[in-house]
N, C-alpha and C positions, 0 to 999 in steps of 0.2 A: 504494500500500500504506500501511494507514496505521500509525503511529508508535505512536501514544497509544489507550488502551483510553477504550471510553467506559460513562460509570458513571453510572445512571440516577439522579436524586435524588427521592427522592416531596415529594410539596408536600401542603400541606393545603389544604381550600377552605375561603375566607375568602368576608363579602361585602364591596367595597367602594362606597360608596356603595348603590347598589341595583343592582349587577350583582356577581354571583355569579363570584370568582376565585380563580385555584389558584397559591398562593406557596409562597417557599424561603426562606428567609434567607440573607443572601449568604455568612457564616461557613460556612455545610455549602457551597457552591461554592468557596471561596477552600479549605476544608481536601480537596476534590478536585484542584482543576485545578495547586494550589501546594504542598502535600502530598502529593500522589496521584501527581502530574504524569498527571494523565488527564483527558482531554473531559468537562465535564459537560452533562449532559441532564435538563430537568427534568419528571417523572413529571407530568401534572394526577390528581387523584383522581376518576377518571371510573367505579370500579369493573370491570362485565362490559360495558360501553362499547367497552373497548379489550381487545381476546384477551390476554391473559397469552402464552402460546407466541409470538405476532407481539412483544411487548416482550422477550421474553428472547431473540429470537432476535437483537435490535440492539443490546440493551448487552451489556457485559461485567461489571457489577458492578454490587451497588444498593446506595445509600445511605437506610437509613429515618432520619430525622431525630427530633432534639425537636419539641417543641411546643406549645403552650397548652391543648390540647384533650386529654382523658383517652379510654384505650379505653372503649368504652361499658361497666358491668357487666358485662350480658346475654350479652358474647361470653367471660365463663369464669365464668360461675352467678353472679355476684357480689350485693350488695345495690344498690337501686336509690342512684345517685347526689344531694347533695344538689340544690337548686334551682337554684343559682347556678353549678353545673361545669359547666365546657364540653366539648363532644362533638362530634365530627366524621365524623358517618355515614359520611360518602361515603368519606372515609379510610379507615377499618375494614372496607367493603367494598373497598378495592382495596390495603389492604397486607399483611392477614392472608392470602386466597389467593395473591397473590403472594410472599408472602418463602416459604408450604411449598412453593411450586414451586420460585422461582430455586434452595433448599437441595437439593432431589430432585433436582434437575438440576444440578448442579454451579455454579452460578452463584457467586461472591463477596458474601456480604453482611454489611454491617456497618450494626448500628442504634445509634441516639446517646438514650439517652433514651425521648423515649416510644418508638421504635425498641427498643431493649431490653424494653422494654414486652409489645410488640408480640410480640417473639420468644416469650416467656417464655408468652404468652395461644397463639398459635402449635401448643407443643407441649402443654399442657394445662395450663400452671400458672395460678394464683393473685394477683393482685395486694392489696396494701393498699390502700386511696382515700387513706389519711392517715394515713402515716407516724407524726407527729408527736403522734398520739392514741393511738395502740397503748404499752401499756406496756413498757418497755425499749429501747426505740427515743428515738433521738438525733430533734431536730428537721431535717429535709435540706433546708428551705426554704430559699432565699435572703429579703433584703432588698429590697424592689420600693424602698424609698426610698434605697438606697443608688445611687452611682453604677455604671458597668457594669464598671469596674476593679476593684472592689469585690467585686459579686455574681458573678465570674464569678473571682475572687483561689482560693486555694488555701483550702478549708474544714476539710480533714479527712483524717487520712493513710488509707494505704490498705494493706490487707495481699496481697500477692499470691501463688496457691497456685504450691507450687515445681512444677517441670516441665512445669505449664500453659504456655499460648499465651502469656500476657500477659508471661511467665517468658521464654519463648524471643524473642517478639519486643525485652524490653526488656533481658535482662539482671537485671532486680534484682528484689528481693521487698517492696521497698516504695515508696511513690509518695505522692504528696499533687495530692490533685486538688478539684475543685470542687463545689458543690451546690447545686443548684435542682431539687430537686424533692419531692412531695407522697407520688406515689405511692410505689410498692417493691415488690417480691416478695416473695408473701408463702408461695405453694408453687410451686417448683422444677417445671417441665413436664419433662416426661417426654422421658429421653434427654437432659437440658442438663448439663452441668458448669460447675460453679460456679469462677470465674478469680479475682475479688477481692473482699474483704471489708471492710467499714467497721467500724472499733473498738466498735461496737454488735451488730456480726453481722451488721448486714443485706448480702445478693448487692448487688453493685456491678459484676460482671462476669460474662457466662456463656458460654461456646462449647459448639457441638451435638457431642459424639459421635459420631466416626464420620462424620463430614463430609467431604465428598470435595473442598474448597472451601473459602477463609476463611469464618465463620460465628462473627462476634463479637459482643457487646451489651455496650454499656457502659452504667452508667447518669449519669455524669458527662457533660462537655461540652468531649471533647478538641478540638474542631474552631476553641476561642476563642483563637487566638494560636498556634497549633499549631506553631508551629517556635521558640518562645522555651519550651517543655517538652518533654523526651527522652520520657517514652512517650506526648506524644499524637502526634510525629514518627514516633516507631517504629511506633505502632496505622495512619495514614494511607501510610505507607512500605511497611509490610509488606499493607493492602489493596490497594495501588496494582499490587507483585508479583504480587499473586495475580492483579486485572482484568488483566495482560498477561498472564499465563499462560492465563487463560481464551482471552485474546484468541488466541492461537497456534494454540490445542486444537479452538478451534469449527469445529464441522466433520465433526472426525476424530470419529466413535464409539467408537473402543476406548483411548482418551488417556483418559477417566475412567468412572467405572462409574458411576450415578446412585445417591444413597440412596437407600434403602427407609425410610421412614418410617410407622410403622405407628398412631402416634397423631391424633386427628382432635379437631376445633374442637367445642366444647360445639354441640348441636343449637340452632337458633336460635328465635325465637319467630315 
């Protein structure tokens, strides 16, 4: 029997060299298996390669990660990307179907980043490409020349909504967290509520509605040192509960009701 839930991690596909590979960064495994206290497994981004139903029936929880790679436009109307942004098809087709399933089906997921991304593209929202271009908006970038203690240090405090998840998991209503990133939310998908806010306004956190299952997006990067800061312990503490709870219930049918989700992914080209 076993102990530990296991919690799938998606990877992005990278090339290396001239052969075509699907990586993790060790941070999103070290904030599962040491955070989590749960088996990690790690997702390749194979797309309709691998049945969605045959993966969800072996973990117990997914972890959508950061990234270097932006969701493409064209998966929430957007404008074409500039020349130089990087995009990771193969990604996009294998974490946008799967995160509205594991969520339909009770599954635990928690996305980091472009994961957050992902969710938000998911239920029908909106993304910025560039934060940092839009008027009234704060720059979220980090410093690529700074060291990693640095760019990954505490950037900007954070307001958190009272009674929300991030409320119940941490205790408090303010936080100071990290920031490396471009994009942002730019409209709210359908069915999300909104958890925390950056002193500019912009969504910093969302959970789904009516989720029958954790269902978290941060857009920060609790997973970098995650037990020397209380909510990014709490955020990995409180998924890790949830992947054991799943882990118990799989099985039983009448232990959770699946949502009904009634929103759908922009038609494709």
């Amino acid at each position: 029997m076993r102990i530990r839930p296991v919690v799938g991690i998606i990877s992005d596909r990278t090339v290396s060299g001239m052969h075509p590979s699907h990586v993790v960064g060790e941070k999103y495994i070290a904030g599962i298996v040491d955070g989590s206290n749960a088996l990690a497994m790690l997702l390749p981004a194979l797309g309709t390669r691998q049945c969605i139903e045959d993966i969800l029936s072996v973990v117990d929880g997914l972890l959508f990660t950061g990234s270097y790679s932006n969701v493409e436009p064209r998966r929430y109307g957007g404008h074409p990307s500039s020349a130089d942004t990087l995009h990771d098809a193969a990604r996009d087709a294998t974490t946008l179907p799967l995160m509205r399933a594991a969520i339909e089906r009770g599954v635990p997921v928690l996305g980091i980043c472009r994961g957050f991304e992902e969710m938000n593209v998911v239920f029908g929202g909106t993304l910025y490409q560039n934060v940092h271009a839009v008027h009234g908006y704060a720059d979220h970038r980090e410093n690529k020349e700074h060291p990693l203690d640095l760019q990954y240090g505490p950037a900007h405090p954070l307001r958190i909504i009272a009674g929300g998840l991030l409320h119940q998991y941490n205790g408090s209503l303010e936080a100071h967290v990290n920031s490396l990133h471009a994009q942002g939310i730019e409209r709210l998908g359908d069915g999300l509520a909104v958890e925390a806010v950056a002193p500019d306004g912009l969504v910093e956190a969302i959970s789904v509605n009516g989720a029958c299952a954790f269902a978290l997006g941060v857009q920060w990067h609790p997973e970098w040192r995650h037990a020397n800061n209380a909510l990014s312990t709490a955020i990995f503490s409180a998924f890790g509960d949830a992947c054991r709870d799943r882990m118990r219930i799989k099985g039983d049918p009448v232990s959770a009701s699946p949502l009904e989700i009634t929103t759908s992914l922009p038609a494709q080209n």
